[in-house]
C-alpha positions in Angstrom: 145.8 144.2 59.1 144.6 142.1 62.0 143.8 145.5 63.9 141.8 146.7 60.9 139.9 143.4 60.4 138.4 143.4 64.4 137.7 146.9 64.4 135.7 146.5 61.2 134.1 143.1 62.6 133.2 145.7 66.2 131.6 147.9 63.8 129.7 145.2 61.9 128.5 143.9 65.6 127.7 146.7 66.7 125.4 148.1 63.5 123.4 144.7 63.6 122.3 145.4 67.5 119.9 148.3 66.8 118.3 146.7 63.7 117.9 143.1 65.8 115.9 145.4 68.4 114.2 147.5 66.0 113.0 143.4 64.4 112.1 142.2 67.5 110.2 145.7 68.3 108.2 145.1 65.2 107.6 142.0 65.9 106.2 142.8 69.0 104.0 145.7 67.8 102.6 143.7 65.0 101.3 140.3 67.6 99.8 143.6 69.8 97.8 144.6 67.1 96.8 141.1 66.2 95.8 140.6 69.2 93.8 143.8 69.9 92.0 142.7 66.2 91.5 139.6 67.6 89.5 140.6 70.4 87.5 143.5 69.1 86.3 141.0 67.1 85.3 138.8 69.7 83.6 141.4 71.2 81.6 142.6 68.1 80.5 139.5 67.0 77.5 139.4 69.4 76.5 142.9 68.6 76.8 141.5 64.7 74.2 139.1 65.2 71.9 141.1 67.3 71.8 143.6 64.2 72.1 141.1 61.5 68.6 139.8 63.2 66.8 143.0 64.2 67.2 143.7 60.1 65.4 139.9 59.0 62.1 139.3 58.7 60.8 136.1 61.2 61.0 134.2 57.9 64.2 134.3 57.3 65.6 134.0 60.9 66.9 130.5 62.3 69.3 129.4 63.9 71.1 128.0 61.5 71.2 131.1 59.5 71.7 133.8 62.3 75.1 134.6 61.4 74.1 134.9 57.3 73.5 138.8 56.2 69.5 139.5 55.2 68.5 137.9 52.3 66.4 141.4 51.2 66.7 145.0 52.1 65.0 145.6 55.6 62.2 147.4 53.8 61.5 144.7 51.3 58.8 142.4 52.4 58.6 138.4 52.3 55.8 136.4 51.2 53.8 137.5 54.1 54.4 141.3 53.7 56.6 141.5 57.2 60.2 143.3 56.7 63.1 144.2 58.5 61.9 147.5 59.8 59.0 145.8 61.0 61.0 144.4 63.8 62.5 147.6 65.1 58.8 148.9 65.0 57.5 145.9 66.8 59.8 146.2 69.4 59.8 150.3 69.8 55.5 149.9 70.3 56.3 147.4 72.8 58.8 149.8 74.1 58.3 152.9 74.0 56.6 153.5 77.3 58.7 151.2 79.4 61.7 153.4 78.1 60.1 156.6 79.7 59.6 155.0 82.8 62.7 153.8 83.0 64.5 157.5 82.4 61.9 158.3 85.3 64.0 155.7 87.4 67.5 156.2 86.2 68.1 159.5 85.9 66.6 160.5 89.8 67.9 157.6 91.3 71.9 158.5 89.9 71.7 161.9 90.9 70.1 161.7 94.5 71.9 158.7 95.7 74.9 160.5 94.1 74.3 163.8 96.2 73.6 161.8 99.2 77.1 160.2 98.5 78.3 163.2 98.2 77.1 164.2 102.1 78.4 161.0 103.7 81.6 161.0 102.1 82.3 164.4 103.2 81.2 163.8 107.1 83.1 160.7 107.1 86.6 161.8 105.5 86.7 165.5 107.4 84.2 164.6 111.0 86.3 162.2 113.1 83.2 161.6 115.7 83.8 158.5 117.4 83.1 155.2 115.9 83.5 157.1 112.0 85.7 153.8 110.7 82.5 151.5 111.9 80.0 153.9 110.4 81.6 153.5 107.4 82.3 149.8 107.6 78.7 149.6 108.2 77.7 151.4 105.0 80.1 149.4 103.0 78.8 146.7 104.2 75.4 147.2 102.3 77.7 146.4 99.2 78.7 142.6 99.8 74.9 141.6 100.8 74.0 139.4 97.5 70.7 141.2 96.2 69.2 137.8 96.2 69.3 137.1 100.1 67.0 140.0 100.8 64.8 140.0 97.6 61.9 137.6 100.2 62.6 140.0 103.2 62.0 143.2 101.0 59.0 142.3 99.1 57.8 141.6 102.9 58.5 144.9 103.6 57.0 146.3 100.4 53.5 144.3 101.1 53.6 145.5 104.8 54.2 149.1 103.9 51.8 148.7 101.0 54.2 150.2 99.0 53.0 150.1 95.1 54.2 148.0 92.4 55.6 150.7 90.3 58.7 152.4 89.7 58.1 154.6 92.8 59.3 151.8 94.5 62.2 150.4 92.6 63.3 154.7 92.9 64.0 154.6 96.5 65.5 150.7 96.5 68.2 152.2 93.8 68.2 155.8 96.0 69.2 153.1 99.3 71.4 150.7 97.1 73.1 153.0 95.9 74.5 154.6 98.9 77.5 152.5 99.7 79.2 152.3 97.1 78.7 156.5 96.0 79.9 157.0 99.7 83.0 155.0 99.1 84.0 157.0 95.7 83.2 159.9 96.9 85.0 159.2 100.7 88.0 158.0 99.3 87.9 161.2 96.3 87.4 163.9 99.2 90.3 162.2 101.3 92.9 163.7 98.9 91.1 167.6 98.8 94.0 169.7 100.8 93.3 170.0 104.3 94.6 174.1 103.8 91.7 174.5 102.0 89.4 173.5 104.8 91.7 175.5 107.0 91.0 178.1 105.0 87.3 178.0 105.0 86.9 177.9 108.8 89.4 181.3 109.1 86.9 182.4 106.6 83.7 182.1 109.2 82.7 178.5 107.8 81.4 175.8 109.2 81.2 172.4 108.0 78.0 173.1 105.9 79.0 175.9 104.7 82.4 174.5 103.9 80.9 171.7 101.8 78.7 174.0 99.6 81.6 176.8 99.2 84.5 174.8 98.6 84.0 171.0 98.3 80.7 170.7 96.4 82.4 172.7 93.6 85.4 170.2 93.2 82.9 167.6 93.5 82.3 167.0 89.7 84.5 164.2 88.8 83.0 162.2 91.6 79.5 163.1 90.3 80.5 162.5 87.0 81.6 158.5 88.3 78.6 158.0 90.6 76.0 159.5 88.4 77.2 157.0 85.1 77.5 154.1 87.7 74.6 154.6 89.2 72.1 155.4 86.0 73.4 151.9 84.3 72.5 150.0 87.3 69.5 151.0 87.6 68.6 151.6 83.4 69.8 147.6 83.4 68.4 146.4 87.1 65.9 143.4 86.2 65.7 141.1 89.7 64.3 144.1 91.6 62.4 145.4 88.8 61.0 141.5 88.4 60.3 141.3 92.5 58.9 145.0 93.2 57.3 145.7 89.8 55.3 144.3 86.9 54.8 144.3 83.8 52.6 147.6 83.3 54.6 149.9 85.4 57.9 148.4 85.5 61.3 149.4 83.8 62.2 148.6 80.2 64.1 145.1 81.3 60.9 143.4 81.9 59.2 144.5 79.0 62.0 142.8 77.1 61.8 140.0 78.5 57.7 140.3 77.8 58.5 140.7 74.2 61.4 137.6 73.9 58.6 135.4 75.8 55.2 136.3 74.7 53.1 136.0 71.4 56.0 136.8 69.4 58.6 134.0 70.3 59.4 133.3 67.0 59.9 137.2 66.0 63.5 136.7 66.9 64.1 139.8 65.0 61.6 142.2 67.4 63.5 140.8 70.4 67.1 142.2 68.7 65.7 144.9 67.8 64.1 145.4 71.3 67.5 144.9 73.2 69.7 147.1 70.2 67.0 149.7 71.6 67.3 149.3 75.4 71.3 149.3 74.8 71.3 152.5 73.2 71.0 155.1 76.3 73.8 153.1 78.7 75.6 153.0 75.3 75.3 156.7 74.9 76.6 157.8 78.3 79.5 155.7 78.0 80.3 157.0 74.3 80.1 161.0 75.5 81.0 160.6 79.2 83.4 157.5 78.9 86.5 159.5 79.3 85.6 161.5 82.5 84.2 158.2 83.9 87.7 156.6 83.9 89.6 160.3 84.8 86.8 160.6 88.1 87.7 157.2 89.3 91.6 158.0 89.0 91.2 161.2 90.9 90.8 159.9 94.1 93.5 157.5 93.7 96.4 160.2 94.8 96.0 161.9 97.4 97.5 165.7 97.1 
């Protein structure tokens, strides 16, 4: 009888383990989720009350009601015939031509600082001249210098060289800024490319050139893919030097923002929302389609093979 009762009690123990884990792993799953909840929320809210006021006429936006939905449709008008819609095309006139120039910047400015990554992270992981480590230290250097120390210095240097005020300029500032840090990604991705493939190339007949454009260049794209996305949203949202080597008429889409948050319209909150929803969308674009190579490219080079 005893034996009986302390084999039962055993299996009674040992039947209430696996559900007290599966409790506590709910448990568990259920504050993750919570959580997660929590902070998307957090995270939206902003982008709640930048649409929520691009979609109300000036009328109806204060501060006291931004967080309130539209009173009327977005193509109903108030008493002074403005709407919603209004805002959004308020802000795309005031727009519209800032955002070409400002695809004129971006999109050379990612791909040739990206391609002249490309080059200096090849020389310095595969050429050990002397002094590589310093060359490189050098370059990286050009990453830790605060924007704001040289912003007097350079538009010295633009006045001097009589350089325009135009987004010719702020192209080969990105081009130079960009270097040091597309050289590091794409030093530290080419570090882990087998050497026997190298090896290979220069039984082949290869030299380093032709080594580069044969074999590297090819396995190149997840570095691209990194530097290019990096290097299009710094420059699409640059504004100190598109505020110290540009204006107004010929500068990127971030001052004209500012221009339309600070001129005749300050109380057209609703243009200004509209305005920035508008200059988001492109950065917000690349990240939606090209989001999950982005994070893949910068993992690559983390192992080397």
């Amino acid at each position: 009888m005893t034996v009986a009762t302390g084999i039962e009690r055993r299996a009674t123990t040992a039947g209430s383990i696996p559900t007290a884990h599966r409790t506590r792993a709910r448990i568990g799953r259920t504050t993750k989720y919570v959580l997660l909840l929590l902070f998307i929320v957090i995270v939206l809210m902003p982008v709640y009350v930048l649409v929520v006021t691009s979609l109300k006429p000036p009328s109806d936006v204060s501060a006291v009601t931004s967080w309130a939905w539209p009173s009327r449709w977005p193509w109903q008008a108030d008493g002074d015939g403005s709407t919603g819609f209004g805002n959004w095309a308020t802000a795309w006139d005031a727009l519209a031509a800032p955002l070409g120039r400002t695809f004129l910047l971006a999109i050379p400015a990612a791909l040739i600082s990206a391609m002249l990554g490309s080059m200096n992270g090849f020389v310095l992981s595969r050429w050990k001249f002397p002094y590589a480590n310093v060359v490189f230290t050098l370059i990286l250097f050009g990453m830790f210098i605060p924007y704001q120390a040289i912003m007097v210095p350079l538009v010295q240097m633009k006045t001097s060289l009589g350089l325009p005020s135009s987004i010719v300029t702020l192209l080969f500032v990105h081009i130079i800024y960009g270097l040091p840090i597309c050289t590091l990604i794409f030093r530290n991705y080419y570090e882990g490319v087998p050497e026997e493939l190298m090896e290979a190339s220069r039984m082949d007949g290869a030299g380093m050139l032709g080594s580069y454009w044969r074999i590297i260049l090819p396995l190149s794209l997840p570095g691209f893919v990194v530097t290019i996305i990096w290097q299009f949203t710094s420059a699409w949202n640059d504004y100190l030097f598109a505020l110290f080597l540009s204006d107004a008429n010929q500068g990127p889409v971030s001052l004209s923002l500012v221009n339309l948050s600070q001129g005749a319209q300050l109380s057209n909150y609703g243009a200004s929302m509209a305005g920035a929803l508008i200059a988001s969308i492109p950065t917000l674009l690349v990240y939606i389609l090209l989001g999950k190579y982005f994070v893949g490219g910068l993992m690559s080079g983390s192992v080397k093979s």
